[in-house]
Structures are given as structure tokens and as C-alpha cells.
ZAMARGU-4260 file (C-alpha; in steps of 0.2 Angstrom, whole numbers, plus 5000, padded with zeros to 4 digits):
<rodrens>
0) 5596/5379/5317 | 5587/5395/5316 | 5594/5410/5310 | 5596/5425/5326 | 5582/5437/5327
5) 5582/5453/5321 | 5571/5460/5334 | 5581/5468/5349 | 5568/5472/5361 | 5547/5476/5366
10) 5540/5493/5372 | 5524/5500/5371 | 5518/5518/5371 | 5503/5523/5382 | 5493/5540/5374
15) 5487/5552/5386 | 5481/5572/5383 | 5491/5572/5398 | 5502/5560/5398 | 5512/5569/5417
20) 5501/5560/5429 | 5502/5543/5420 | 5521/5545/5420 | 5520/5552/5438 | 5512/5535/5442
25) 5522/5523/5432 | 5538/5530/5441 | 5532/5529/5456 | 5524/5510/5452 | 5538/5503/5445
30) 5554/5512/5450 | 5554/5504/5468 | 5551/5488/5458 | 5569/5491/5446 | 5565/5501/5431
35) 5571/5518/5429 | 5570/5534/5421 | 5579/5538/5403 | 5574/5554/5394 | 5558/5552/5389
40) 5551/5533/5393 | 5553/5518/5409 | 5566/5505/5405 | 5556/5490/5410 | 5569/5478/5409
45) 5584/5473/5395 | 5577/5481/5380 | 5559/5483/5385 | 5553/5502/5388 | 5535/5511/5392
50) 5534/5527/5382 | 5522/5542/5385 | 5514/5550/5372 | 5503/5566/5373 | 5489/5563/5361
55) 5474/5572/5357 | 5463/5557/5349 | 5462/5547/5364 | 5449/5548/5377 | 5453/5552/5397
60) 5448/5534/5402 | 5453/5517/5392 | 5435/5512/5385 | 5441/5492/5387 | 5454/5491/5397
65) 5458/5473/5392 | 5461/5475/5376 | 5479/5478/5380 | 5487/5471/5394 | 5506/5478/5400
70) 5513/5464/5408 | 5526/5466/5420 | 5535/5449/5425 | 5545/5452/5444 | 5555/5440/5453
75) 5544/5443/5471 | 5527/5448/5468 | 5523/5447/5487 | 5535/5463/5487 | 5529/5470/5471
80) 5510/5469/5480 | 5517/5478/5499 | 5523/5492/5487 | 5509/5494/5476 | 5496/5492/5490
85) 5506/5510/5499 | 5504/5519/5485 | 5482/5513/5485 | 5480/5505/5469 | 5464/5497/5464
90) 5467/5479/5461 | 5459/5470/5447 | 5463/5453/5450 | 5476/5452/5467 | 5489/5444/5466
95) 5485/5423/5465 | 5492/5407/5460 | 5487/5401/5446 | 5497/5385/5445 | 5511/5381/5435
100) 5524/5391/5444 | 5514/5405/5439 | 5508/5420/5452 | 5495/5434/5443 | 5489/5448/5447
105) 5480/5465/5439 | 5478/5484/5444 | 5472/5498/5435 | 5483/5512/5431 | 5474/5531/5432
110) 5468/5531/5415 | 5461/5513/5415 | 5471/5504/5408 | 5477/5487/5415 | 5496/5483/5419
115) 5497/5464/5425 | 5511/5459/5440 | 5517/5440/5435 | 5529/5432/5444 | 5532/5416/5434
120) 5542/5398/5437 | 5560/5399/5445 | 5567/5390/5430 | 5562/5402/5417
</rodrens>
């Protein structure tokens, strides 16, 4: 038997020289879907979190935006993809399924970078 892990959660910080837009349209992507507000960064899920950070080393738009891939995993994607189509996003990849239980999908966020919808296998 494995000993428990010492690692208690996942986030990711997304840079910005202004980082109130990109948080304007994270909220307003992902609240409806369950995360919230706390302080200063987008719970996600239990112990996962999206954090803001104004940068000044960082371009206005991602150069390659699939170099890092935010992956949200929802139980209804069909929902997810009603909400996200009112507020006009720009669909990479919409939503399909790619087998296994699996349902992908991609939309690019306003600075370019990707953040990938998945609904995955009931028995997960």
C-alpha cells in the first residue's frame, strides 16, 4: 500500500498586464457552471483554483495557445455549451465525442489561451 499524498490540490495562474477583463470572463464563463469567487482567484472545484496575476513580461495575446491547456471536466457539457455559446465564445474544437465515455471540447478565452470543456465517463 502507498503512503497518502502530500499534494492537496491543482491551480494555475494566468498572467495578464491586465488581468480585470480575463477575470471578468472567467466569472462570467465558469460561475453559472459551479465555481465561485474567493478573494483573489476562481475555486474550480475541491482544491483546484484559477489565479490572476498582473504581469508585465507577458504579451497581450498567448503566442501558442496549446502549450497549456486549462481543463475543466463538468458533469453536462450540453449545458456547459448553451451557456458558453450566450456569452459568444469562439470554439476551438465544439464540443464532440471522442469515445470512451469522453465529450471534448475547446474555446479560446480573450487573451488566447485555451480552456478545454470535458465531460468524461459516468463512473469516474
Amino acid at each position: 500500500m502507498s503512503a497518502p499524498s502530500n499534494i492537496t490540490g491543482l491551480g494555475i495562474i494566468l498572467g495578464s498586464a491586465d488581468p480585470a477583463p480575463l477575470i471578468e470572463w472567467y466569472r462570467a464563463a465558469l460561475e453559472p457552471l459551479g465555481a465561485h469567487w474567493d478573494e483573489h482567484m476562481l475555486v474550480i472545484g475541491q482544491q483546484a483554483i484559477i489565479g490572476f496575476d498582473r504581469r508585465d513580461d507577458v504579451a497581450d495575446k498567448a503566442a501558442e495557445p496549446g502549450r497549456h491547456l486549462i481543463n475543466i471536466t463538468v458533469r453536462d457539457i450540453r449545458a456547459a455549451e448553451k451557456h458558453l455559446d450566450s456569452l459568444g465564445v469562439t470554439w476551438v474544437r465544439p464540443v464532440e465525442d471522442v469515445g470512451g465515455g469522453w465529450i471534448f471540447s475547446t474555446v479560446l478565452d480573450p487573451v488566447g489561451n485555451y480552456l478545454q470543456i470535458l465531460q468524461g465517463p459516468t463512473t469516474l
